[in-house]
C-alpha positions in Angstrom: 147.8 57.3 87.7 150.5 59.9 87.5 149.9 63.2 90.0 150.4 66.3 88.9 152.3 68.7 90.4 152.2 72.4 89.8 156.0 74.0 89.0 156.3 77.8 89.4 158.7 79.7 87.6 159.4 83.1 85.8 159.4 82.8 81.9 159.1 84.8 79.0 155.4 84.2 77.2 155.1 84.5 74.1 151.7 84.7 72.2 150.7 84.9 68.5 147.3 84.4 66.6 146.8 85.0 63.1 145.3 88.2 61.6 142.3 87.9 60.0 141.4 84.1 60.7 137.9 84.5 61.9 137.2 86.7 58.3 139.3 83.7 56.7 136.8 81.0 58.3 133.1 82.5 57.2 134.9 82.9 53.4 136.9 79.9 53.0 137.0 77.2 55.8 139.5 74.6 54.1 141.9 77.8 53.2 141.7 78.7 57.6 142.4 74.9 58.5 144.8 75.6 56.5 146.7 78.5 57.6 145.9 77.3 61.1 148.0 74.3 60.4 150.6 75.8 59.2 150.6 78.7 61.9 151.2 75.7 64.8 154.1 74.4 62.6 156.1 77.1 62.3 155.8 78.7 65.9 156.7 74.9 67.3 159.8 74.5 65.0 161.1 78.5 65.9 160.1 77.6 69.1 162.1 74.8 69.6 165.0 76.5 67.4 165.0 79.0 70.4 165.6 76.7 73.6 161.3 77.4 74.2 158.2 74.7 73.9 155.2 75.5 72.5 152.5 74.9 75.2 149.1 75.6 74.0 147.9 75.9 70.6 143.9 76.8 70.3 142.0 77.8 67.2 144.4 80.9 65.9 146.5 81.2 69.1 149.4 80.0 70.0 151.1 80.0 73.6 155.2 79.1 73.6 157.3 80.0 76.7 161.4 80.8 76.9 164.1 80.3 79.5 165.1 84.2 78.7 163.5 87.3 77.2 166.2 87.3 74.6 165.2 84.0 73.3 161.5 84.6 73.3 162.1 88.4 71.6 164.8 86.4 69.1 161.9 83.5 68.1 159.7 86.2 67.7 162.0 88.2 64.8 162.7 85.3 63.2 158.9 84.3 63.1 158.1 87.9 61.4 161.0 87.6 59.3 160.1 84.3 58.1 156.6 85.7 57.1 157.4 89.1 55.5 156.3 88.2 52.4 153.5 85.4 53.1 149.9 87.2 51.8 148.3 84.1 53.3 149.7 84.2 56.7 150.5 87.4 58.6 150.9 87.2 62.7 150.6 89.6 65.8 152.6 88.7 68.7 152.9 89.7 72.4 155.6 88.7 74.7 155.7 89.4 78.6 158.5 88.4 81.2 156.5 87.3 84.2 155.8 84.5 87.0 153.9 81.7 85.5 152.6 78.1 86.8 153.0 75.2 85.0 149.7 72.8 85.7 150.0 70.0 83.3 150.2 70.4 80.3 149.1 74.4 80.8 150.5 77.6 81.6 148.7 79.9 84.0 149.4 83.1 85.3 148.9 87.0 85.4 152.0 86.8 83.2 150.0 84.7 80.5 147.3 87.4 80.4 149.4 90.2 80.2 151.5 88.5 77.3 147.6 87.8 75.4 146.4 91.1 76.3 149.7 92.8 74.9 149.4 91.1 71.4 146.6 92.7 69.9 148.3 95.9 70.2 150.1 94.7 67.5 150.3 95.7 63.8 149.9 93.2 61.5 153.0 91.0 61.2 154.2 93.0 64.1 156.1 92.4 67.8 154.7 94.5 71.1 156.1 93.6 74.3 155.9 94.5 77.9 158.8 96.9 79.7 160.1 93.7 81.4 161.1 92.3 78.5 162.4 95.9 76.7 164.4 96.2 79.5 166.2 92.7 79.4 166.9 93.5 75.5 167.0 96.9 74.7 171.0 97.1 74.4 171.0 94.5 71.8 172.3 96.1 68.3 170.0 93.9 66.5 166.7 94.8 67.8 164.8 98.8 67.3 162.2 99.4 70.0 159.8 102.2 69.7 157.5 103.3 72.8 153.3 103.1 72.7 153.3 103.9 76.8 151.7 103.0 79.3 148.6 101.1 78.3 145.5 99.8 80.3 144.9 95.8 79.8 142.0 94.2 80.5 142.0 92.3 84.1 145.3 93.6 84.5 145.0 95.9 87.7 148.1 98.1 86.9 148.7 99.7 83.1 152.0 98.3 81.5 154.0 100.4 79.5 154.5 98.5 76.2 156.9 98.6 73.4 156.8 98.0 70.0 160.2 95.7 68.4 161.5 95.0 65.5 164.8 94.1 63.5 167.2 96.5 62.6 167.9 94.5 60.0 164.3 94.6 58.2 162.9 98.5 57.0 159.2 97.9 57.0 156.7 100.2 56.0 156.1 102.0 59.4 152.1 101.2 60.6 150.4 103.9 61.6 150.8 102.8 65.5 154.6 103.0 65.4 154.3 106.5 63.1 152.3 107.7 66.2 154.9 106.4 68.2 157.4 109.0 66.7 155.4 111.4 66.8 155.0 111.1 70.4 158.6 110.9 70.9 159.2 114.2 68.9 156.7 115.9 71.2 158.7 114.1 74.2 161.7 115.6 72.9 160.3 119.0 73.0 159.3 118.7 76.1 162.7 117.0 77.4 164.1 120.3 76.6 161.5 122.5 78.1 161.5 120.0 81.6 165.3 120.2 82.0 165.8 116.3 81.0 162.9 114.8 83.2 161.7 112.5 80.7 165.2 111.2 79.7 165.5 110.5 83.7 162.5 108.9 83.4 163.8 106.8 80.3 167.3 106.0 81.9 166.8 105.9 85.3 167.5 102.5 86.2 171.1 102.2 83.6 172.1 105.7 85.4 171.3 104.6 88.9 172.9 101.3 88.6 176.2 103.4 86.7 176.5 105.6 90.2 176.2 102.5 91.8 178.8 100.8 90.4 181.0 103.4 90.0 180.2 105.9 93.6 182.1 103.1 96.1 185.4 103.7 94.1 186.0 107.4 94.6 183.5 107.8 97.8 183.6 104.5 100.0 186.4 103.9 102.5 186.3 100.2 102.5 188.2 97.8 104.8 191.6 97.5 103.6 192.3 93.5 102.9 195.3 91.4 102.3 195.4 89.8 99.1 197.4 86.6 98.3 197.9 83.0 96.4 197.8 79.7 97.0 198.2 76.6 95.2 196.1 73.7 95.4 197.0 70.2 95.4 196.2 69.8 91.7 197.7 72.4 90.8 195.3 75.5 90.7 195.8 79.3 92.0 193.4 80.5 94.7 193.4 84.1 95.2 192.2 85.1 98.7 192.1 87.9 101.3 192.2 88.8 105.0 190.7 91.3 107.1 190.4 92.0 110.5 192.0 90.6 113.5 191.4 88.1 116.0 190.6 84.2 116.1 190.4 83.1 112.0 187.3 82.4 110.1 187.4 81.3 106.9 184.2 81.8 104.5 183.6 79.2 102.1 181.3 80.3 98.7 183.3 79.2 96.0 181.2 81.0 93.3 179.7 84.3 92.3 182.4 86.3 93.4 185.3 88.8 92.9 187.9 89.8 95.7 188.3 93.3 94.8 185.3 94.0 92.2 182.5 91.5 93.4 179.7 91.2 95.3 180.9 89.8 98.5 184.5 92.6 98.3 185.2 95.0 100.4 184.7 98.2 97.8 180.4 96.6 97.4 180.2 95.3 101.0 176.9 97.9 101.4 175.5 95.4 103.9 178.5 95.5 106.6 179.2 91.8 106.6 182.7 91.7 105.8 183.2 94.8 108.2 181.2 93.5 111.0 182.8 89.6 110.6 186.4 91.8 110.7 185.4 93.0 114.0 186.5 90.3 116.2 187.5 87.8 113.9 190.6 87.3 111.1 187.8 87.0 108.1 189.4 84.8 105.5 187.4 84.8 102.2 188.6 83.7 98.5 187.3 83.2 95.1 187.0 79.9 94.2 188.6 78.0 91.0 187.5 78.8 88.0 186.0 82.4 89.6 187.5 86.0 90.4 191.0 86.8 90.9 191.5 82.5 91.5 192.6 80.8 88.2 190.3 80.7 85.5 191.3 78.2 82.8 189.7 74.9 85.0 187.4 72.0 84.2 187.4 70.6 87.8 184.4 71.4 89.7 183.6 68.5 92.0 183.5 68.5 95.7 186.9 67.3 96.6 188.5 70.2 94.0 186.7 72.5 96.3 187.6 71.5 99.4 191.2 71.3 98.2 190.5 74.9 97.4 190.2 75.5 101.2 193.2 73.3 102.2 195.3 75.2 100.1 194.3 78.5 101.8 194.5 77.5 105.4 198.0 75.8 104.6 199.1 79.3 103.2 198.3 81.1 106.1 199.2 78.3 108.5 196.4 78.3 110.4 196.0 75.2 113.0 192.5 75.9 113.9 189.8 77.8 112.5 185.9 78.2 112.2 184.2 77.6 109.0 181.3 79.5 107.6 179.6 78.0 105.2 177.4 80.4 102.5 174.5 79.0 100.3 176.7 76.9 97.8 179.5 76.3 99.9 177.6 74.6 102.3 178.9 71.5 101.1 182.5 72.2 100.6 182.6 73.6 104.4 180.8 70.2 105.7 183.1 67.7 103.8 186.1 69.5 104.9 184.7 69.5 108.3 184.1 66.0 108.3 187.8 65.2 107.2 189.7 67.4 108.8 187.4 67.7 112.6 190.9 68.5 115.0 190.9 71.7 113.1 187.9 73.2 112.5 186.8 75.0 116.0 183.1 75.8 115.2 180.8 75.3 112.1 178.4 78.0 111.1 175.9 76.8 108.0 173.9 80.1 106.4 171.4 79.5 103.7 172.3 76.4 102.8 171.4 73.0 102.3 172.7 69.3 102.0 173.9 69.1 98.5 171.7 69.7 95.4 171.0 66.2 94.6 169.5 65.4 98.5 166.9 67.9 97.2 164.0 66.5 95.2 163.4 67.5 91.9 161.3 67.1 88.8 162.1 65.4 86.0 160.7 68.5 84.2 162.8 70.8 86.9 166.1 68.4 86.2 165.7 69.1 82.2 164.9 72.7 82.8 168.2 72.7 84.8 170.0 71.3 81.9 168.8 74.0 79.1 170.2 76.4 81.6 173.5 75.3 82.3 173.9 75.0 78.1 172.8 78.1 77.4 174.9 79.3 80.5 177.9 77.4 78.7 177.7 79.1 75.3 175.7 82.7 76.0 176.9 83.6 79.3 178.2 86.9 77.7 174.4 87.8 76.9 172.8 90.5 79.6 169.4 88.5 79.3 171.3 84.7 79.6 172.7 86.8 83.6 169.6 88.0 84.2 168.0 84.6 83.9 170.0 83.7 86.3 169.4 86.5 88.7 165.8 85.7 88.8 166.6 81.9 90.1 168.7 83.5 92.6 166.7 86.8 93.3 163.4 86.4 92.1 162.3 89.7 93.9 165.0 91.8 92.9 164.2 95.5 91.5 165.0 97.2 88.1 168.4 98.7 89.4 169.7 95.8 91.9 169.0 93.8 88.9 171.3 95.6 86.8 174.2 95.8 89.5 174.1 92.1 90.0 174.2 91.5 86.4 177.6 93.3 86.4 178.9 91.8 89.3 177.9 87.9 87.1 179.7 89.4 84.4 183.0 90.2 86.3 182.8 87.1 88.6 183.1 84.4 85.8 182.4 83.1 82.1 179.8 80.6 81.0 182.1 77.5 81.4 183.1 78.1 84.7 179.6 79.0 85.9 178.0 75.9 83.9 180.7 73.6 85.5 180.4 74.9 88.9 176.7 74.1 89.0 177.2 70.8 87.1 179.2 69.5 89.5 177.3 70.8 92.7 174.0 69.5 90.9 175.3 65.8 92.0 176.2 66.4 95.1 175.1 64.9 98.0 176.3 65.6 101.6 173.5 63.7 104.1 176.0 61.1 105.3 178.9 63.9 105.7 176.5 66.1 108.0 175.5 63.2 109.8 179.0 62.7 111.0 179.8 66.1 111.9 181.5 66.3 115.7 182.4 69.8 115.8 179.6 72.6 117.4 177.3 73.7 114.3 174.7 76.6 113.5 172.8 76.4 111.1 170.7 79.7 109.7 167.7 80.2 107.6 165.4 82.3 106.8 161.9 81.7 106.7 161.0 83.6 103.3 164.5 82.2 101.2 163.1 81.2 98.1 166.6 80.4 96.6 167.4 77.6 99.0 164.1 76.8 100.3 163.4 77.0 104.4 162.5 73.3 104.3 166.2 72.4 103.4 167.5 74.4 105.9 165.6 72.3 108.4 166.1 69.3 106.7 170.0 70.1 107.1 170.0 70.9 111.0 168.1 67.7 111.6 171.1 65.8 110.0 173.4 67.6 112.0 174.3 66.1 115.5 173.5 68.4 118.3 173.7 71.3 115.7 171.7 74.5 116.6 169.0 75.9 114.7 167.7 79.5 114.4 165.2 81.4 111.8 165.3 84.5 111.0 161.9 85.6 110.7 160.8 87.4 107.1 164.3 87.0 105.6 165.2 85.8 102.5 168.4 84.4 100.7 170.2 87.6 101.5 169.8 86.1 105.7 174.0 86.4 106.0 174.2 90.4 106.3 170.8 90.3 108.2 172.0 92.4 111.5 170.0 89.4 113.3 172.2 86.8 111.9 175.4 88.9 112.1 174.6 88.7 115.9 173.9 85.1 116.3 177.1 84.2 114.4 179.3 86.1 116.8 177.7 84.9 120.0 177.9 81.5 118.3 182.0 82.1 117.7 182.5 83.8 121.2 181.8 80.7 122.5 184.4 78.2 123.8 182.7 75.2 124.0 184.6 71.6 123.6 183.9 69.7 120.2 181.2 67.2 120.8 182.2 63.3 120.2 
């Protein structure tokens, strides 16, 4: 007998039923089998249309979930649209962005009842959905979105401000909700005026917050001042990378996700002090790798030797004879095989939120074709805000409204969909065990305890492969462990040291 194993993760929900079935059953019970049938048809053909999977499908209600809000709000539009003109057959629908577990062959989850308990707010033939999902699709030209506020759902501890959406495309008679709607937002307006602006603060707070955020650290900031330069791999490819700092050379392997001068991980964003605080005592080298950044764009090779030629090209540039390697998150991998090959000059090995290569981790079949839906719709909708955002919440799932839309920026700038799908499809197959086994130089490895990116289990499971290495937690941190000030301090007691390589 097959076990089943519970998978967590954060989905849009989508849920219809059919107005009017239970009338439609007392009068005429072949005509509800009927429209029944034909209700479970259509939502598991859009459905599929739409990258989602219908999951549960009882009496008038149906139950499909999406990789992205967009997708779910998109399946929704094009369910309405399809039944504009159906008298026999007219839906309500409720979708909600939440964290859901799949048991089975169900879906439970406070975000399942807040997606059914958002659906009968719904006119006939009409879409409501939560502020999580509004958010995630609001600047999309096709889709209108009228307010109904906050609203108080059954078993649902804390009221959810719900909106109402529909195609710009379609000019439906207006239902008397979405006329009350308008009318509220007239009286809003009034009062907007009167206030001084509060409730268009209220409305735009997170966009205008993440704007000054974006856009303060270029007039106010006065970030470390970095040394940018080329280099050219062995195959061919420009690697842009900086310095800063003085002192004995470190070189900070990543190889995704960033941008030298705009990114994340640059000096203009670094709010966290890691670059400062590495550039203390050290010669911080950092770089985008191919395909990402300021590093050349137009590649197709992703694999693990690419990358670690991406690091022999920079040390070669700058001559340096020995160095220390840290190794972030993704580049854990590429800073372990170039250990391994290249051990008279590497000094010391630091390993941060990280793990042994993505295919030493186990993994769902259901998890491995998740994966692949992802990486496709990564490939060919990367320039979609809700497409990023999806990808924020595998990487952040605890990330608020503003950080969110900061970080979706910094994806933007960092890389396009190919790169990004290829990157991951090459470091999906990877496999480092044997390489950190054979590791002679001194290691640390760092985790935290609450990383729910790169779980803490693979961080053990990497220091246990690594001879002699040394392992510390950080207690309560998550994948963001690097700038923790606990970390920053273990990582330059760690490099202070002059210990011999082991052998």
């Amino acid at each position: 007998m097959t076990e089943l194993h519970d998978d967590r993760r954060i989905l849009a929900i989508l849920f219809t039923d059919v107005v009017g079935y239970t009338a439609l059953t007392e009068r005429d019970e072949k005509a509800a089998v009927r429209v029944r049938e034909r209700h479970r048809t259509l939502v598991r053909a859009l459905a599929t249309q739409f990258e989602g999977e219908l999951v549960e499908s009882r009496g008038d209600e149906a139950l499909a979930t999406f990789p992205s809000a967009l997708l779910a709000v998109d399946c929704a539009l094009a369910l309405q649209a399809t039944l504009r003109d159906d008298r026999e057959l007219a839906l309500r629908i409720g979708i909600h962005l939440g964290d859901v577990t799949r048991h089975g062959q169900e879906v439970i989850g406070e975000g399942v009842n807040v997606a059914a308990r958002i659906r009968p707010l719904a006119e006939p033939g009409g879409i409501c959905v939560s502020e999580s999902v509004y958010q995630l699709v609001r600047s999309r030209s096709h889709i209108r979105a009228a307010p109904l506020g906050a609203q108080t759902l059954k078993n649902v501890t804390v009221p959810v401000n719900v909106f109402v959406l529909s195609s710009t495309s379609a000019q439906p008679t207006r239902p008397r909700r979405l006329r009350r709607a308008l009318i509220f937002s007239a009286s809003a307006l009034v009062l907007v005026l009167v206030a001084g602006g509060w409730a268009l603060w209220s409305l735009y707070r997170v966009p205008i917050l993440a704007s000054i955020a974006l856009a303060a650290p270029r007039y106010f900031s006065n970030p470390i001042k970095q040394k940018l330069a080329f280099a050219t791999t062995s195959d061919g490819v420009r690697i842009a990378y900086a310095t800063t700092g003085s002192g004995p050379p470190v070189v900070s392997v990543l190889g995704w996700f960033t941008h030298l001068e705009r990114g994340f991980t640059s000096p203009l964003y670094d709010q966290f002090g890691w670059i400062a605080k590495m550039s203390e005592r050290s010669t911080l080298v950092r770089y985008d790798g191919r395909g990402f950044g300021l590093s050349e764009r137009n590649v197709t090779d992703f694999s693990l030797d690419a990358r670690v030629r991406d690091v022999e090209a920079i040390v070669d540039a700058l001559h340096l004879e020995r160095f220390a390697l840290y190794g972030i998150s993704t580049g854990g991998p590429a800073a372990i095989a170039y250990s391994v090959r290249h051990p008279e000059r590497v000094t010391r090995l630091v390993l941060i939120e990280t793990h042994p290569g993505s295919a030493s981790l186990p993994v769902s079949a259901a998890d491995a074709e998740a994966s692949q839906k992802i990486l496709s719709l990564t490939r060919t909708s990367w320039e979609s805000q809700a497409v990023r955002d999806m990808w924020i919440s595998l990487v952040n799932p605890n990330i608020d409204d503003v950080s969110r839309r900061v970080m979706n920026e910094f994806l933007q700038v960092s890389a396009d969909g190919p790169a990004m799908a290829g990157f991951f499809t090459a470091t999906n197959a990877e496999d480092v065990s044997e390489q950190a086994a054979a590791i002679r130089v001194p290691t640390l490895v760092i985790h935290g305890d609450k990383d729910m990116t790169i779980k803490f289990a693979y961080g053990v499971k990497l220091a246990s492969l690594v001879p002699g290495s040394r392992f510390e937690i950080i207690q309560g941190a998550d994948h963001g462990a690097y700038y923790d000030p606990r970390a920053l301090k273990l990582v330059a007691d760690f490099l202070a040291q002059d210990e011999p390589a082991t052998h």
